[in-house]
N, C-alpha and C positions, 0 to 999 in steps of 0.2 A: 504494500500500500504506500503510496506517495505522500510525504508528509509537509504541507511546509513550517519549519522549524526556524524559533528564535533563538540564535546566541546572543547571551550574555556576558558579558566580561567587563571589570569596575576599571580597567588599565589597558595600557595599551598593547593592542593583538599582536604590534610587529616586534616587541621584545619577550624575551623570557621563556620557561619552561610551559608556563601554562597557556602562553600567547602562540608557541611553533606545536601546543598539543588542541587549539582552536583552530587553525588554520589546517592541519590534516583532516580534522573531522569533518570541519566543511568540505574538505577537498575529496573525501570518502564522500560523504554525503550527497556531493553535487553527483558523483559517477555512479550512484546509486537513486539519482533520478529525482530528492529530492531539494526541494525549492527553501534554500537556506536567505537570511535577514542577521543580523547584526546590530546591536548594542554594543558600544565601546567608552571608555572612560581616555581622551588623548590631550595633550598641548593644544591652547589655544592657537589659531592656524598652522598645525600640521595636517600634514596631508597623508592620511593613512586609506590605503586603502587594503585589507588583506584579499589574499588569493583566494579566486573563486565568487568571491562577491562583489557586485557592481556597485558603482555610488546611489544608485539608488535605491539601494537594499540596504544602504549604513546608516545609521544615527548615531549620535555622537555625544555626552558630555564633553564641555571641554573647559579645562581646568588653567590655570596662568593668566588668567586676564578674559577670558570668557564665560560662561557660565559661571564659573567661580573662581574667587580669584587666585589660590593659593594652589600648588603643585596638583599632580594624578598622587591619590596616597596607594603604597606600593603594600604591597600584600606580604614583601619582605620589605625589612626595615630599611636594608640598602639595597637600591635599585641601580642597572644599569642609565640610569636619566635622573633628571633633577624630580624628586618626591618627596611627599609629603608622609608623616610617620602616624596610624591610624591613634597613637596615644596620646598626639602632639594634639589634635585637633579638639577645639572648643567645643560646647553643647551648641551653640549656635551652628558652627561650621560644618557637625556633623546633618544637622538640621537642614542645612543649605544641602549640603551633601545628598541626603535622601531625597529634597524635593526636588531635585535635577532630575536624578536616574526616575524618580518616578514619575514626571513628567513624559521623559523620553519612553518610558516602558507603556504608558497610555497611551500613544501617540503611535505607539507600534501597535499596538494590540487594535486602536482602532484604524489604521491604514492596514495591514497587512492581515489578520484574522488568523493569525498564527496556529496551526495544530495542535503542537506541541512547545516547551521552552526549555531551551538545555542551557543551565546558567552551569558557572565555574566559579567553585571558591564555596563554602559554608559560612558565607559573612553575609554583611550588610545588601549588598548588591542580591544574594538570592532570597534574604530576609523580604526586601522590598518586593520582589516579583512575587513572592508566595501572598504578601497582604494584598494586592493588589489584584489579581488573579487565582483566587482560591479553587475557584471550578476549573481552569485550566489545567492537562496535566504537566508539570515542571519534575526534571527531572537535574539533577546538579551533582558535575565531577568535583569529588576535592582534589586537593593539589599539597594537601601537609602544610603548608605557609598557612592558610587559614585555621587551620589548627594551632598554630605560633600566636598566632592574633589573638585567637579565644583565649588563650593563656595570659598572653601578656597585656590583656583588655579588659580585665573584668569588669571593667564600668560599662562594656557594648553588651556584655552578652544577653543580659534581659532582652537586647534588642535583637538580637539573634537569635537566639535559643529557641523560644518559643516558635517564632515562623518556621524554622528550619526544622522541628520538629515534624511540622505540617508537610515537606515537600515528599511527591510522591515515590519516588525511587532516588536514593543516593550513591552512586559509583565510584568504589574506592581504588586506588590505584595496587597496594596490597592487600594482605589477609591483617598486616599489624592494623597499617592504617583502618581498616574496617574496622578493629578491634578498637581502637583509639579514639573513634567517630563515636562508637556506643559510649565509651567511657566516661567523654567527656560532656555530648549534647543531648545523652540519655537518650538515641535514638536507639530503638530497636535493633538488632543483628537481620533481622530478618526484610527491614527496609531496605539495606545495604547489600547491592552488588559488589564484585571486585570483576572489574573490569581489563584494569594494566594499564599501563600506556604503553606506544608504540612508538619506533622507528623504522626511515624510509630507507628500506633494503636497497632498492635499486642506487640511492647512493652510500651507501655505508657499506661498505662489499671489500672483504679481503685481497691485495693486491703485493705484488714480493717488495718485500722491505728494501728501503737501500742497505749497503755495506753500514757496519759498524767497525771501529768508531769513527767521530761521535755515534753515541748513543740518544736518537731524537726523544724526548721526553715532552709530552702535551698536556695541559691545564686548559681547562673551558669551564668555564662560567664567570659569576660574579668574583670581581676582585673586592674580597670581604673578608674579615673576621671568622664568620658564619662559617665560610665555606673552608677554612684553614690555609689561604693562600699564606698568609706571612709565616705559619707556623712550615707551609713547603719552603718556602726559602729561607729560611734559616735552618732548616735541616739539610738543602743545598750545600749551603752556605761551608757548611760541615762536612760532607766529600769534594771538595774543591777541587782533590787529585784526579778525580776519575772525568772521564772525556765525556763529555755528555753534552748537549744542546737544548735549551728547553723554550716550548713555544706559549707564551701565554697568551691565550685567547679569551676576551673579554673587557668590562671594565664596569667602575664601580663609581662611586662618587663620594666626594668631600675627602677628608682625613683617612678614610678607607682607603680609601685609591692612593692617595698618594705616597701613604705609608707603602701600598705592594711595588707602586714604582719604584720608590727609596730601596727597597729589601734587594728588587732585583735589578735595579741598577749596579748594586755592592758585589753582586756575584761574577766569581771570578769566570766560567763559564757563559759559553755565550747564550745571551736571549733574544729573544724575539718577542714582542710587544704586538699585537695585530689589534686591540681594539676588539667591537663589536664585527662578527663576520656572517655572511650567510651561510645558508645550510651546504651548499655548493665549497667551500671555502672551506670549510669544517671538515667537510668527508677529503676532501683533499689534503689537506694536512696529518690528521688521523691516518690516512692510506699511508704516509710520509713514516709516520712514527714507530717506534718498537716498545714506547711504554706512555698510560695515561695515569694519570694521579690525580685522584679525587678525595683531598684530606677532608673533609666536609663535618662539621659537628652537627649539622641538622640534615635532612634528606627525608624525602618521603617515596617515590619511585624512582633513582635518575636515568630518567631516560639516555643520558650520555654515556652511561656506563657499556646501555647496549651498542653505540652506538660505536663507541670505542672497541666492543671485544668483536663486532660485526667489522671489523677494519681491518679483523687482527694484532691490535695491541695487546701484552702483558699488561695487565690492571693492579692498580692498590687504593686501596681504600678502606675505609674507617669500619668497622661492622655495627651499624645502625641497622635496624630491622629490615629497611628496604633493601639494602645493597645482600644485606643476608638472604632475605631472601631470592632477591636474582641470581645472586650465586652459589644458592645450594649446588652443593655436590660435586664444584667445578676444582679440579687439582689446583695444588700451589704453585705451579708454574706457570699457569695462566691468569691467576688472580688470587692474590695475597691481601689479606683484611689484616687491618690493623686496630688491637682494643684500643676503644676509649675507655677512661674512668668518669664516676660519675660526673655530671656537670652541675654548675651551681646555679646554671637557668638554661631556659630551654634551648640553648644554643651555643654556651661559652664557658669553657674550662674553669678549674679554678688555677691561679696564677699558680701556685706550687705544684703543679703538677704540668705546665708546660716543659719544663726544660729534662724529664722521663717521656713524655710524648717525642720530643723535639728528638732526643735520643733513639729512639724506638724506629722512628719514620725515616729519618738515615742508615739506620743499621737492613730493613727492610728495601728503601731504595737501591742501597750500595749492593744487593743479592739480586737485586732484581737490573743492577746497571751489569754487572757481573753475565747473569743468565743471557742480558740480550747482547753481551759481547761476545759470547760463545754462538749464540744461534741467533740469527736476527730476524730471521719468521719464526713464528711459531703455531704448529698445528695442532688441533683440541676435536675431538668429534663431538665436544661439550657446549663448542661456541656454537654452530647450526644447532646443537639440541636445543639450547636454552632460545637463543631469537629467534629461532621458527614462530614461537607463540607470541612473540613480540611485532610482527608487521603490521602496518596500520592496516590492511583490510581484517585481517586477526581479531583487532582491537574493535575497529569498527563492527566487526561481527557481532559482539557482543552487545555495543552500544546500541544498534539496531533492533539488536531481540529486546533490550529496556525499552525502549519506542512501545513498541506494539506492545508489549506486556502492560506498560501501563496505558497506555491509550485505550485498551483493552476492558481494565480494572474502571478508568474513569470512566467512560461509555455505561456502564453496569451499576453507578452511583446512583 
């Protein structure tokens, strides 16, 4: 059956994890026949348009001097763009905040007559579509950052909780994360899909490594705290001897950012700084590499992980539930987890115990610079087991069958 479908999203579609996991679904969606629309949260006069949807299928908040005047608030605390912090904002601004999206959400509802409403995020943005449209069926992926928020928010959550309570189907990315979603918004287990997320095979696809050495070494994502860039480089910092190249991709803002510039400016090893890059750009560099590192204190599914071992890279990363779980089962030569201890907030170490982290993550790098000096492909019949079920028709498969299940359920209301 042919659906047409709202997305929702409170930030902007063309950055971030949850913004390149909007833009697949539509782009599943359209080749699946059907008729997608858009809500987005963007910079006053940027010009966003994402893939697969026309300008006149988009509506738009827009935040900096438009609609409102103060940043897009970023669903993590440190965005790749100038944003605004969901803690920082006044009773009023959150106020302005809702009557914007709910404005643009009535405005949809009544131009396009939407089927269904597939928002992103367990925040405010699907808060507002569930008051709004209660007889409509909504159905909304978390993405783990809006899990961060309800924690670090608690002055929002009466303003969420309840509505999100209401929405009709919830699609988690893991089995923790679904666990995590009951725990905290007392939604039922049994409203909650686990769906995954996905990446695009056709360009993430294994290719022969160059010679080593150097040893190419790749970083993607935000240049943050969060995500433990400064704690990689100064664990760098610490095999200095060994031949290696590393490429960062990404970037971050304010004293974040500059602090990862500073770290990897210091290193004696050569870097490579590229910014923000396309998905094109990404799988090409990846194809490049023989090792990805993702020291990350927070994660919820990362998509990059597969995206890396669909490349062929050797992998390291932190064992956070989602990366454990993508990695069940897979040997230590193709991907080595490294413990965290506990953390003293939802995302950031306690200072004594960085400099045994710091230690830890060199001692594992320097095995893993080692392993790719010796053999610079490496082959896993673990890497096609594990991302077969990860391609976005995969993923979209399942999304699809949430469609009609509850489209199904509300018809029968």
């Amino acid at each position: 059956m042919i659906m047409k479908i709202l997305h929702l999203l409170s930030q902007r579609p063309d950055f971030t994890g949850s913004g390149i996991y909007l833009q697949n679904i539509i782009r599943m969606a359209e080749k699946k026949g059907h008729r997608n629309y858009l809500i987005a949260g963007v910079p006053f006069d940027s010009q966003v348009v994402p893939l697969d949807v026309s300008t006149d299928a988009c509506r738009f908040v827009t935040f900096s001097g438009g609609d409102l005047s103060y940043p897009v608030p970023g669903m993590s605390d440190v965005m790749p763009y100038q944003s605004s912090r969901f803690r920082d904002l006044t009773p009023a601004e959150i106020e302005e905040y809702e009557n914007a999206f709910s404005g643009r959400i009535k405005e949809a509802l009544e131009k396009w007559h939407p089927d269904i409403i597939h928002s992103h995020h367990l925040w405010l943005m699907s808060a507002i579509a569930r008051n709004i449209a209660p007889h409509l069926p909504l159905v909304t992926t978390c993405h783990s950052t809006d899990l961060r928020q309800f924690i670090n928010c608690p002055h929002l959550r009466d303003r969420v909780g309840q509505p999100c309570r209401q929405i009709d189907r919830i699609m988690a990315l893991s089995r923790q994360q679904s666990a995590d979603i009951t725990e905290l918004y007392d939604i039922p287990s049994g409203q909650i899909t686990v769906t995954g997320g996905g990446f695009t095979a056709d360009l993430f696809s294994p290719g022969k490594k160059p010679a080593s050495p150097p040893v190419q070494i790749i970083y993607a994502g935000k240049l943050s705290r969060a995500k433990g860039v400064p704690w990689l480089l100064r664990a760098l910092e610490r095999i200095a001897h060994l031949p290696v190249h590393l490429h960062l991709v990404g970037q971050g803002t304010g004293k974040e950012d500059a602090e990862c510039r500073m770290l990897a400016d210091k290193l004696k090893c050569g870097v490579t700084l590229y910014g923000r890059v396309s998905q094109d750009v990404l799988a090409h560099l990846m194809g490049k590499s023989h090792l990805f590192v993702l020291p990350s204190f927070f994660e919820g599914l990362p998509l990059v992980l597969l995206e890396a071992l669909a490349s062929g890279c050797r992998v390291v990363t932190t064992d956070l539930p989602g990366c454990c779980e993508l990695l069940q089962g897979v040997d230590s030569n193709l991907a080595q987890l490294l413990e965290l201890p506990p953390l003293q907030d939802v995302d950031n170490p306690f200072p004594e115990d960085m400099e045994k982290l710091t230690a830890n993550l060199a001692e594992i790098l320097e095995r893993k610079i080692n392993e790719s000096l010796v053999a610079p492909d490496v082959k896993s019949e673990m890497t096609s087991t594990i991302t077969a079920n990860y391609t976005w028709p995969a993923i979209f498969a399942k999304i699809e069958q949430v469609y009609h299940e509850v489209q199904s359920a509300t018809s029968c209301r």
